[in-house]
N, C-alpha and C positions, 0 to 999 in steps of 0.2 A: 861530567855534565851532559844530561841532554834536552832537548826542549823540540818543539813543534813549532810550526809555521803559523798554526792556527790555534793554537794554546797558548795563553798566557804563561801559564805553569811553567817552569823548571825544574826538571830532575836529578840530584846529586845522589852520587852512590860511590860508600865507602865498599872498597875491595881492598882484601889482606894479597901478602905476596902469592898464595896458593892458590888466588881466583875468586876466593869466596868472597859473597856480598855480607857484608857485615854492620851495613848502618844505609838507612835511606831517609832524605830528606824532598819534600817538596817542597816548595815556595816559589813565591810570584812576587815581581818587582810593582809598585803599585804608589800614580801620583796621589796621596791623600791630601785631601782638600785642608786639611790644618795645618798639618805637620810636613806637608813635601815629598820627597823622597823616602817610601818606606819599603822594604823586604817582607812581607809576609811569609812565614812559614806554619804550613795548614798543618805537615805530615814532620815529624821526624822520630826515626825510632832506632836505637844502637844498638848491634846484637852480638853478644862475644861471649865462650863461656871464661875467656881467661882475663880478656881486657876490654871490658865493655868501659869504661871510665875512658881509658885512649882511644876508644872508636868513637864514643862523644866528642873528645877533645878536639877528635883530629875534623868530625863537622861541625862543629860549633865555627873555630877557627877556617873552614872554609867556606861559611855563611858569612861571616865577619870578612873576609876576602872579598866576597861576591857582592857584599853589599857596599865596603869601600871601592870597588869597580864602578857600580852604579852610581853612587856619588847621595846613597844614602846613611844620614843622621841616625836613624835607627829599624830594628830588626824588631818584628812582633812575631812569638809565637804562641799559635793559638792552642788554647784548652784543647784538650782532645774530647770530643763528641761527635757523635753517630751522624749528625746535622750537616759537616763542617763544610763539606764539599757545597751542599746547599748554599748552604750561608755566605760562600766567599764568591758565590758567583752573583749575589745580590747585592749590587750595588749600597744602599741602606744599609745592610748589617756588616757590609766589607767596612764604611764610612765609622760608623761606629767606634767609641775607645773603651766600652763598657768591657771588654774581652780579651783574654790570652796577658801574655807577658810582654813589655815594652824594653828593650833595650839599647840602650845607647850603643852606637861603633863603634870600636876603639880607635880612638885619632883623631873619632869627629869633634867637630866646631859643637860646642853647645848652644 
């Protein structure tokens, strides 16, 4: 995990025993005005030529972690476009449910 003082963003990055990075996630913890408590993930991509399946797995399962930390209901991951960085820094289209994937946490309260 890493984050900034002055960025909302946080960093996760999957590393194998060898060193190598092998899966990177971005996402931002974020109060939505509907819904509460939501995890935003703008960026995340798995890279493995043997086990790309388990390097998802294993962030998937540490956004699910991060997000029952925070004490959010659920995990949005956004569409991937050229935009997104834009777009998530604009209030208006962060607010928005037209976009990405909604997921519930596992364990959370419905």
């Amino acid at each position: 995990m890493a984050s900034d003082a002055f960025r909302r963003e946080q960093i996760l990055v999957a590393v194998n025993p060898r060193g190598y990075i092998q899966g990177l996630s971005i996402f931002r913890h974020f109060k939505h005005p509907i819904l509460g408590a939501l995890l935003d993930v703008v960026f995340l991509c798995a890279i493995s030529a043997a086990d790309e399946r388990g390097v998802a797995e294993g962030l998937f399962a540490s956004i699910n972690l991060r997000a029952k930390e925070l004490k959010c209901a659920r995990v949005r991951f956004w569409n991937q476009g050229p935009d997104n960085w834009q777009r998530m820094r604009d209030e208006t289209q962060f607010n928005r449910l037209d976009h990405g994937l909604m997921v519930w946490v596992a364990n959370s309260p419905r």
